[in-house]
Backbone bond lengths (Angstrom), bond angles and torsions (degrees), N, CA, C in turn:
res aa  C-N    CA-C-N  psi(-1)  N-CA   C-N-CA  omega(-1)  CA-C   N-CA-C  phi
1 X - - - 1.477 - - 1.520 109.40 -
2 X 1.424 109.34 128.24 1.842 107.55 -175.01 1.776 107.45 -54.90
3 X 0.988 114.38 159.89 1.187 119.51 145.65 1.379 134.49 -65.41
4 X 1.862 115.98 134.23 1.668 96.42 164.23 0.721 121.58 -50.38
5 X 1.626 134.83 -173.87 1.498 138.21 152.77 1.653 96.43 -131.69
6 X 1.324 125.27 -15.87 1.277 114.01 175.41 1.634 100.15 -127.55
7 X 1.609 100.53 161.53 1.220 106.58 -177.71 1.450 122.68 -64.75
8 X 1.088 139.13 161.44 1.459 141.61 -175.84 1.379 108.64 -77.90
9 X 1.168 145.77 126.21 1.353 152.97 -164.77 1.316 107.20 -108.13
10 X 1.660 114.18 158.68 1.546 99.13 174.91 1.482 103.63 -92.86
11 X 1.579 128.83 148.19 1.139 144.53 -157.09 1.639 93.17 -97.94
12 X 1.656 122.09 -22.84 1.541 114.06 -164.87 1.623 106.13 -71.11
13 X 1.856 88.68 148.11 1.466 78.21 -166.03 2.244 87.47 -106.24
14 X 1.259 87.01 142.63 1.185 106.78 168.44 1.492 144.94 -89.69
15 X 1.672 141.09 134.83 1.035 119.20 -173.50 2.077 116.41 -58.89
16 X 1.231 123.03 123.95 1.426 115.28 -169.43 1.712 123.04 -44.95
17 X 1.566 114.55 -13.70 1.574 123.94 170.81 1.769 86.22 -68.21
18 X 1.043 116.30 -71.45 1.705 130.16 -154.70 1.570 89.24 -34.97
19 X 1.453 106.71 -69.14 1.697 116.06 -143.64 1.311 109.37 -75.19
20 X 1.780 116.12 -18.70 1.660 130.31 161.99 1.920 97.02 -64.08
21 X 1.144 123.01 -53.24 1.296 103.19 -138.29 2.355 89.49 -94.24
22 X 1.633 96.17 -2.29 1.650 91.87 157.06 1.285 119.78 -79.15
23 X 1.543 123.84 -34.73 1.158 142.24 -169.49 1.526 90.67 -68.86
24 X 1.324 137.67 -38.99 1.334 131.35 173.72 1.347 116.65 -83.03
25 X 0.845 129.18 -26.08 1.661 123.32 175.91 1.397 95.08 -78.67
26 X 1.169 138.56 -40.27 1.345 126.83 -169.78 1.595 111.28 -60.85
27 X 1.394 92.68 -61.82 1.934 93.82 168.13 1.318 99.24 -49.31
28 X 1.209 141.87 -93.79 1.675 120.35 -163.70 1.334 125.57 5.57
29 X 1.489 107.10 -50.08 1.481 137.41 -144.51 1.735 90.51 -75.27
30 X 1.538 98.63 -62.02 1.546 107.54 -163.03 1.421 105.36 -104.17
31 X 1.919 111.47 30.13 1.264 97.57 157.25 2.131 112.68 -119.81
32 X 1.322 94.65 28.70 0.958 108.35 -166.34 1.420 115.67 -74.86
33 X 1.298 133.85 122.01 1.573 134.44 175.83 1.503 102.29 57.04
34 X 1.455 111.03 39.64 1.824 112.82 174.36 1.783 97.66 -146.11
35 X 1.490 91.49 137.12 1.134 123.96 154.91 2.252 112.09 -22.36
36 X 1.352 122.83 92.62 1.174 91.29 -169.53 1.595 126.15 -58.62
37 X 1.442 104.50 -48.56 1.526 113.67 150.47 1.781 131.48 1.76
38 X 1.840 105.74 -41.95 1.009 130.42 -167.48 1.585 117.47 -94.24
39 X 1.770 114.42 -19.58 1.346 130.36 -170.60 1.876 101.05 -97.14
40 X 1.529 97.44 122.99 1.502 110.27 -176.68 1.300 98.57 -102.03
41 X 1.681 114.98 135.20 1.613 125.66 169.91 1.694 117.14 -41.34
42 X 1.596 118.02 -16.43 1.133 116.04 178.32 1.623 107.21 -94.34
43 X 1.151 130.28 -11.14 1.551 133.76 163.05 1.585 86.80 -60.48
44 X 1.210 106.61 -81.10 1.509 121.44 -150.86 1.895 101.12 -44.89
45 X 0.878 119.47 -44.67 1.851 132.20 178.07 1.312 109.67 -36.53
46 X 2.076 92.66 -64.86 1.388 116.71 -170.36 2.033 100.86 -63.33
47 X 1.042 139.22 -36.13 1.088 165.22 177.34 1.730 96.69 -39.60
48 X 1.668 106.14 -78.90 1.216 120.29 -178.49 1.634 143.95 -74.69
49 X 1.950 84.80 -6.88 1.638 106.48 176.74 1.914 108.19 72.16
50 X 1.678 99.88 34.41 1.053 78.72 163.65 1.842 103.67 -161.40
51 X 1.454 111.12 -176.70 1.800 100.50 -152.90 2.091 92.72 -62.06
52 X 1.853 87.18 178.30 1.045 96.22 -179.70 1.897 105.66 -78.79
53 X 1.038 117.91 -18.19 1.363 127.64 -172.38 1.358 108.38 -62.32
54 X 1.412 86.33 -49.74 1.881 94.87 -165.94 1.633 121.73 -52.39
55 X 1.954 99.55 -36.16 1.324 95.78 171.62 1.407 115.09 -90.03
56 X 1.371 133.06 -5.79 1.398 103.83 139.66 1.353 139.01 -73.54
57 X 1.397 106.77 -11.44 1.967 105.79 160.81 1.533 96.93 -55.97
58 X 1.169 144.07 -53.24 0.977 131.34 -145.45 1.430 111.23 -78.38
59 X 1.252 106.88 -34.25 1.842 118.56 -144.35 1.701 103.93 -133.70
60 X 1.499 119.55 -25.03 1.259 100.86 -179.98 1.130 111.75 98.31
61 X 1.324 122.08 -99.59 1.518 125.02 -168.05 1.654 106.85 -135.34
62 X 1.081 112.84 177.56 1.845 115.22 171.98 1.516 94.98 -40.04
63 X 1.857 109.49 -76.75 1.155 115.59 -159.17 1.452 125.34 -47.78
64 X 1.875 116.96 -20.53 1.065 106.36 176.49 1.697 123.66 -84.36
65 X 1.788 94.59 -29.29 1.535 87.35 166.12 1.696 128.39 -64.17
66 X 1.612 104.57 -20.76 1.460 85.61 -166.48 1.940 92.93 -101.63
67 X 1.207 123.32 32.78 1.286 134.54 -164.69 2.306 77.86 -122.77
68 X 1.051 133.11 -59.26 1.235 133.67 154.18 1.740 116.54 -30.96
69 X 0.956 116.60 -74.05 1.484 125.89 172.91 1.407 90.01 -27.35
70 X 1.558 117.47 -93.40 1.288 127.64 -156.60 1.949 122.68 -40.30
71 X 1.103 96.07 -27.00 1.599 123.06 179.36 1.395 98.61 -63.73
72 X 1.660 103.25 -61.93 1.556 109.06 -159.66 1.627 105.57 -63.88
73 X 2.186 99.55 -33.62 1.899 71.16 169.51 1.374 134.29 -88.85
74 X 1.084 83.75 -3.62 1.901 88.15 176.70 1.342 133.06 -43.79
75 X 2.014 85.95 -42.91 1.826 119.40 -168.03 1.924 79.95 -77.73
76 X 0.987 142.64 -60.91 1.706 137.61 174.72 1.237 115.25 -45.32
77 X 1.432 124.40 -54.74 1.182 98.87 -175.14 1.740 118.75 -87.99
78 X 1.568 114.04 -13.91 1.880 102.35 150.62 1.342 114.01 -68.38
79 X 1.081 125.07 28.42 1.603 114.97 163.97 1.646 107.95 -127.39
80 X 1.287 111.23 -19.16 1.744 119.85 152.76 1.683 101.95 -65.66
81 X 0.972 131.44 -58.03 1.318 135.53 -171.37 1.540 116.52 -59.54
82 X 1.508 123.55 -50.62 1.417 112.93 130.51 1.047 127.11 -4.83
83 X 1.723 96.91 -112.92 1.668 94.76 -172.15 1.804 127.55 -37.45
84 X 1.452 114.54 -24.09 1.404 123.99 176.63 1.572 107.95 -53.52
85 X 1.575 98.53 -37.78 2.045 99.24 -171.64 1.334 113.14 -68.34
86 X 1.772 102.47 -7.24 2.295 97.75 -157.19 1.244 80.01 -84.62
87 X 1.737 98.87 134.95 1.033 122.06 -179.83 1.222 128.85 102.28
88 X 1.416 119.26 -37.15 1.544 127.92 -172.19 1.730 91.21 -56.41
89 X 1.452 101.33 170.80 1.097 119.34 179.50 1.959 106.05 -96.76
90 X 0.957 108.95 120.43 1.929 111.03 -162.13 1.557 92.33 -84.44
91 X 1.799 125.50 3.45 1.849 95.99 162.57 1.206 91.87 -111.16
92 X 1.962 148.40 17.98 1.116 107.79 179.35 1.620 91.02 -117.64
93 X 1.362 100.57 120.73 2.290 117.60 167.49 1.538 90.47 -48.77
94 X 1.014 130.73 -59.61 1.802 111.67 -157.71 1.004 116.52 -71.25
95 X 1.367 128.06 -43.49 1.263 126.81 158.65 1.096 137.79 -17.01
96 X 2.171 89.17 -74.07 1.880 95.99 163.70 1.458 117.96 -72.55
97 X 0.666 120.63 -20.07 1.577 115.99 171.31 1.652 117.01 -66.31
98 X 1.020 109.46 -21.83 1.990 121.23 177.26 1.190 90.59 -89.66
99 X 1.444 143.88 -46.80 1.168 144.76 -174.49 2.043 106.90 -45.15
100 X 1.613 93.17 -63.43 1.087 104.15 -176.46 1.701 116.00 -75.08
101 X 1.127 132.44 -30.37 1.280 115.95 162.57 1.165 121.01 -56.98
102 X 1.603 128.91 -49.57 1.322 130.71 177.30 1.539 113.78 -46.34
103 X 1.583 127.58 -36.89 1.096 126.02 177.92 1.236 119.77 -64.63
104 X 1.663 124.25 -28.28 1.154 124.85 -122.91 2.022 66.30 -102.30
105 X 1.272 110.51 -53.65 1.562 117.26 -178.65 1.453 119.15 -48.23
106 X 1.519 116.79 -58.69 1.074 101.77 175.61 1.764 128.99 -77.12
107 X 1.405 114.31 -9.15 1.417 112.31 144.29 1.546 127.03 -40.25
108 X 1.436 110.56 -54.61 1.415 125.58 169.15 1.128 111.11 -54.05
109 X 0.896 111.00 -12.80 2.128 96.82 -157.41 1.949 85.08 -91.23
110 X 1.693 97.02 -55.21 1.453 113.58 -162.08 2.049 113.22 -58.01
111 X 1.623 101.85 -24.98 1.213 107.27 169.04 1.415 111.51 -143.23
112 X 1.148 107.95 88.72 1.288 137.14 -178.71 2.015 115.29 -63.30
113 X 1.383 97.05 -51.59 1.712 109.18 170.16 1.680 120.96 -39.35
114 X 1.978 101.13 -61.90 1.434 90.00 -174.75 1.700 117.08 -108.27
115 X 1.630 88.07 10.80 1.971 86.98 167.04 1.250 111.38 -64.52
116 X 1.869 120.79 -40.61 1.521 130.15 -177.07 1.326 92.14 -52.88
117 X 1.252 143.03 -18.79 1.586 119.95 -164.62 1.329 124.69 -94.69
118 X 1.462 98.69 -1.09 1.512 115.29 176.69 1.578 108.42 -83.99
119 X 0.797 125.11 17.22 1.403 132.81 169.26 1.872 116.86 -126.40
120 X 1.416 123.12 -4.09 1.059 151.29 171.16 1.912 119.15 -52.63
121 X 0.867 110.02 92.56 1.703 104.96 -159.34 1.850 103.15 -60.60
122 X 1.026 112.82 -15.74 1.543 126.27 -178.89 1.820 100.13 -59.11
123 X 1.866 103.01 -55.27 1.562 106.72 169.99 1.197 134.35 -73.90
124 X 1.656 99.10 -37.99 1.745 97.46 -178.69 2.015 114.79 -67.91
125 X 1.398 97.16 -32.00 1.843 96.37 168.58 1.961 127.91 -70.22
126 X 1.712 83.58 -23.71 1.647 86.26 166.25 1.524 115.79 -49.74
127 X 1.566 125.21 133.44 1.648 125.19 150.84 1.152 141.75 -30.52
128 X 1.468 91.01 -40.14 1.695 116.25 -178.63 1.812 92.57 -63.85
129 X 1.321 119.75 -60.33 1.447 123.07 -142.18 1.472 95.52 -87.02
130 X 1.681 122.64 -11.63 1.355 121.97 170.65 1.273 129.59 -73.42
131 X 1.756 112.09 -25.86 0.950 155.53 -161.79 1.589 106.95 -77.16
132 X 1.447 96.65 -66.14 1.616 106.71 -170.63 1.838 100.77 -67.14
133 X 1.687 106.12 -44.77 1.403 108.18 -164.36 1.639 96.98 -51.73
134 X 1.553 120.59 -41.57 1.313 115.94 -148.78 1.336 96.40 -80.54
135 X 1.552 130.47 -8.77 1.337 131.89 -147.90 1.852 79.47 -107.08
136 X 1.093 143.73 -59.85 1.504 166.98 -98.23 2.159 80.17 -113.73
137 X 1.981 109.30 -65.32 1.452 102.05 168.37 1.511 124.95 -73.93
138 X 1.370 118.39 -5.23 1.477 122.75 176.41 1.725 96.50 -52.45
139 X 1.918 111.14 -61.95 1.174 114.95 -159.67 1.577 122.08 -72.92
140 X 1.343 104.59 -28.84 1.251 113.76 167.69 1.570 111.46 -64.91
141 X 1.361 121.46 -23.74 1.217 108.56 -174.12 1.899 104.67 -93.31
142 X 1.374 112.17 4.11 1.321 110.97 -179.17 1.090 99.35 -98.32
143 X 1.223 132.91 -22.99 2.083 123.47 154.90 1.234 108.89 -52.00
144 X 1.127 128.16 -17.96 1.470 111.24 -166.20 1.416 115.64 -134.57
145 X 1.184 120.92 22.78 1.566 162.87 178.20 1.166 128.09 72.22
146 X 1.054 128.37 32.89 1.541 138.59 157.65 1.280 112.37 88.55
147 X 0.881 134.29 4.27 1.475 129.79 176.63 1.506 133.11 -66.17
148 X 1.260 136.84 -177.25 1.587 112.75 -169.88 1.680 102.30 -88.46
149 X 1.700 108.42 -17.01 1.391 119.19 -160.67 2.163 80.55 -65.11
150 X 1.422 87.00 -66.40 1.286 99.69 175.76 2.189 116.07 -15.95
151 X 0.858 107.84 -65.22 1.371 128.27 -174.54 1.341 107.30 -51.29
152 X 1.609 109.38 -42.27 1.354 128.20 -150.57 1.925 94.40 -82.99
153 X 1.347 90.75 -43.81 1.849 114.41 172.58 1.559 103.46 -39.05
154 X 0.953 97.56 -87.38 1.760 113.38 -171.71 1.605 106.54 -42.16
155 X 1.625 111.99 -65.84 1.405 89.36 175.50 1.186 126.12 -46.68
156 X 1.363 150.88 -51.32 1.218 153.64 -143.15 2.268 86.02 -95.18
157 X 1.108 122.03 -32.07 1.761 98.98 171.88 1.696 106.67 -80.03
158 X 1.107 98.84 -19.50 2.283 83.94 -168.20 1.920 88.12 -75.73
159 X 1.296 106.05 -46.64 1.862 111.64 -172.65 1.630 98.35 -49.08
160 X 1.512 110.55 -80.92 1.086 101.06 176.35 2.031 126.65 -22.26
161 X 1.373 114.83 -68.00 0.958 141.33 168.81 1.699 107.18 -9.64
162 X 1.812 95.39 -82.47 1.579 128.82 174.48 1.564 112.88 -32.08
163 X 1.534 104.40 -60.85 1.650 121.90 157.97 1.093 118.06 -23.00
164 X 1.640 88.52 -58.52 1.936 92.83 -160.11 1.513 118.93 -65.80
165 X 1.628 107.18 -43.47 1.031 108.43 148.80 1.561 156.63 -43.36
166 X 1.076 104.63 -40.11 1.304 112.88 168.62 1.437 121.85 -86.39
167 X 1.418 109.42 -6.64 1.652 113.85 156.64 1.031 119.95 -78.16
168 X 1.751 112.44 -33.57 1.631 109.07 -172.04 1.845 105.55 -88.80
169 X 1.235 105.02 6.17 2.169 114.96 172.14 1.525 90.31 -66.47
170 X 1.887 116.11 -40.96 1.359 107.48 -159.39 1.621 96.98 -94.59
171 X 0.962 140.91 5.08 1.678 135.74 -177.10 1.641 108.73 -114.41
172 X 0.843 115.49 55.18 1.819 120.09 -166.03 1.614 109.06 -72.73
173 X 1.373 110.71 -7.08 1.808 114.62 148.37 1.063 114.17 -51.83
174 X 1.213 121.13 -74.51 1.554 119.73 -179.42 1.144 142.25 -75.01
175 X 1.526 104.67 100.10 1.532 113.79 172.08 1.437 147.00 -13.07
176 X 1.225 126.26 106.42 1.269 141.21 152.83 1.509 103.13 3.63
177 X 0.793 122.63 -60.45 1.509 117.08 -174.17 1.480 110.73 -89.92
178 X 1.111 115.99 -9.12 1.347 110.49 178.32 1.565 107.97 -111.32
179 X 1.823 130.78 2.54 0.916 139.64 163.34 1.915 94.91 -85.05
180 X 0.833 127.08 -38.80 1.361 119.44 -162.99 1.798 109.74 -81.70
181 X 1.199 98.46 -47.43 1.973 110.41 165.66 2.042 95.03 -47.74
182 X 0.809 128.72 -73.73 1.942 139.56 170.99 1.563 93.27 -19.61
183 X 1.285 108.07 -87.36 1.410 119.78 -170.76 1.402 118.12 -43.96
184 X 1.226 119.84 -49.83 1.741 123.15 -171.66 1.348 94.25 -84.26
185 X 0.849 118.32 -33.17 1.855 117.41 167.01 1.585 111.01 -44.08
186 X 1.104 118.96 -72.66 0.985 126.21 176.73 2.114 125.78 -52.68
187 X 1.289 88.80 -41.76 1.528 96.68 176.38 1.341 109.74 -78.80
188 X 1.199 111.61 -64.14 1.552 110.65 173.57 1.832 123.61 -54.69
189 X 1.085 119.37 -31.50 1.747 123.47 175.92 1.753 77.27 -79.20
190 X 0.803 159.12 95.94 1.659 155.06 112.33 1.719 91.24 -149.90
191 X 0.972 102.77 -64.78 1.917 100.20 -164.71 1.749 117.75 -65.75
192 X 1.616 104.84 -0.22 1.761 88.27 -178.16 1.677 80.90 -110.36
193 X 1.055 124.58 28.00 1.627 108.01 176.22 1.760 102.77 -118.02
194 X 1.229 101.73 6.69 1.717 110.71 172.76 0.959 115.71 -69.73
195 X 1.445 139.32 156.68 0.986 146.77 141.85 1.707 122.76 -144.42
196 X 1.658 117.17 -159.67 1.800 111.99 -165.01 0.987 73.70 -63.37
197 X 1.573 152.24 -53.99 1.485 117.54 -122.66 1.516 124.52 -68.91
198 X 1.982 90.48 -35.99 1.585 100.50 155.46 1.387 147.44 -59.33
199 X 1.829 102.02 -10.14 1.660 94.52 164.06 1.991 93.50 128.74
200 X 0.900 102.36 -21.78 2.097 124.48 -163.90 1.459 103.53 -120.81
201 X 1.213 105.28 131.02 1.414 124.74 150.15 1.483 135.55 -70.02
202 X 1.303 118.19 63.28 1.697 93.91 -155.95 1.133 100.21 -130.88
203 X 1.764 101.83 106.75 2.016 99.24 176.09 1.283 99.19 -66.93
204 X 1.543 110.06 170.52 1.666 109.44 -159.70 1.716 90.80 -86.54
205 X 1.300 110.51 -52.25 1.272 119.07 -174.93 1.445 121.50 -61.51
206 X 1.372 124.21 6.33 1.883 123.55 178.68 1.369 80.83 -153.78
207 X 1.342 134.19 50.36 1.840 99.56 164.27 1.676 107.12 -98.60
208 X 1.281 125.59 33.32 1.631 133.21 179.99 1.337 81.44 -176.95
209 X 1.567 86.59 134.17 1.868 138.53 153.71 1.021 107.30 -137.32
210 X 1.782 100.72 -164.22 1.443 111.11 177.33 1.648 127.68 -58.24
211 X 1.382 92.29 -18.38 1.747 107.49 -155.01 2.017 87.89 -85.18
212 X 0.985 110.73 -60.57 1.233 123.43 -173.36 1.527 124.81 -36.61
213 X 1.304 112.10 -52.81 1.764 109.02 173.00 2.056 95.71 -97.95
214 X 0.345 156.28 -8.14 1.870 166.90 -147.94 1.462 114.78 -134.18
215 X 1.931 101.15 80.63 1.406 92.10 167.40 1.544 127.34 -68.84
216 X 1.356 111.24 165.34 1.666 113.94 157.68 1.369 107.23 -28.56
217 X 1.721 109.28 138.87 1.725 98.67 -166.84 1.787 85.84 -99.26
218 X 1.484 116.20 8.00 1.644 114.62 172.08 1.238 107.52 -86.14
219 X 1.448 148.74 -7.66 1.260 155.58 165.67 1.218 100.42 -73.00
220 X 1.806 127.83 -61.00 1.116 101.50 -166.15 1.389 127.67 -78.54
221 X 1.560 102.05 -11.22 1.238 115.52 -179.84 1.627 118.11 -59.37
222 X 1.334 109.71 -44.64 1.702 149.88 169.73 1.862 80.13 -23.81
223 X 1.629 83.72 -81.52 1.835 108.46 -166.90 1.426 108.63 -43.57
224 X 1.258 131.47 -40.61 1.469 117.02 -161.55 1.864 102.35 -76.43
225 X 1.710 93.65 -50.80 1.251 84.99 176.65 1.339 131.23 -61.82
């Protein structure tokens, strides 16, 4: 009997949500504490038990799968960010805003693999991930009345934000609660000292709700596909 020369694949055929969202956990897997630059679609295949083709049917190129990854956590961690608001009080901004940093961290902490990828030039140049970001400060900038100052606002708190986070992945001394007191410190001592003159609407006490960090989950949906 010949020998294989390639490995045996699984033959089951899968619903295409299922075998996309294995094809993504697998990359997770083997993009872990590596260089992304460094991870070949045939790791990632061999990873998921399935051809190298297939995950480019799915994904296109590196950049689009790990431009996917980043999407998929986004859509997770606005649903950590959610549940973080039940309860908050919807007139006090600092509140929800502590609400939402704390989420945004301990998301990070808990998935450490594809938060690093949000800093990944492979994702941030993807369409998809330009798309959602621009869609993600569109809404934030409609809390605070739409203006370009407005626009200009939001990007520079989620960046900041993203930063902060991914500095405090590398400072694992310092506490969760004492990374989040830092952070809202910082965001909040700039944003309750706004006002029209600067361009933003932002009472100090409601400038974040639900609407505000939490785009339409039909935008991002829009974007992945």
């Amino acid at each position: 009997m010949a020998e294989l020369t390639e490995p045996a694949r699984s033959r089951t055929r899968l619903d295409p949500s299922v075998r996309r969202a294995s094809i993504l956990d697998a990359a997770e897997q083997v993009f872990a504490g590596r260089n992304p630059a460094d991870v070949t679609f045939e790791e990632v295949a061999e990873a998921a038990s399935v051809s190298r083709g297939l995950v480019y049917n799915y994904f296109g190129d590196k950049a689009g799968l790990i431009a996917a990854l980043y999407l998929r956590t986004f859509e997770r961690l606005d649903t950590s960010m959610l549940r973080s608001l039940d309860g908050v009080d919807a007139t006090d901004g600092e509140a929800a805003l502590r609400a939402v940093v704390a989420a945004y961290l301990r998301f990070a902490r808990d998935n450490p693999v594809p938060w690093r990828l949000i800093g990944a030039a492979e994702a941030t140049a993807h369409p998809a991930v330009q798309g959602a970001r621009a869609e993600r400060f569109r809404r934030m900038a409609e809390a605070w009345g739409g203006s370009d100052e407005a626009v200009l606002l939001a990007g520079g708190v989620v960046g900041f934000l993203e930063a902060a986070t991914l500095a405090w992945l590398d400072s694992p001394e310092v506490a969760l609660e004492s990374a989040t007191d830092l952070v809202v410190g910082m965001i909040w001592g700039g944003l309750a000292h706004l006002d029209e003159a600067a361009g933003v609407r932002l009472p100090p006490r409601s400038g974040f709700d639900r609407a505000t960090f939490v785009p339409r989950g039909v935008a991002l949906a829009d974007a992945a596909g």
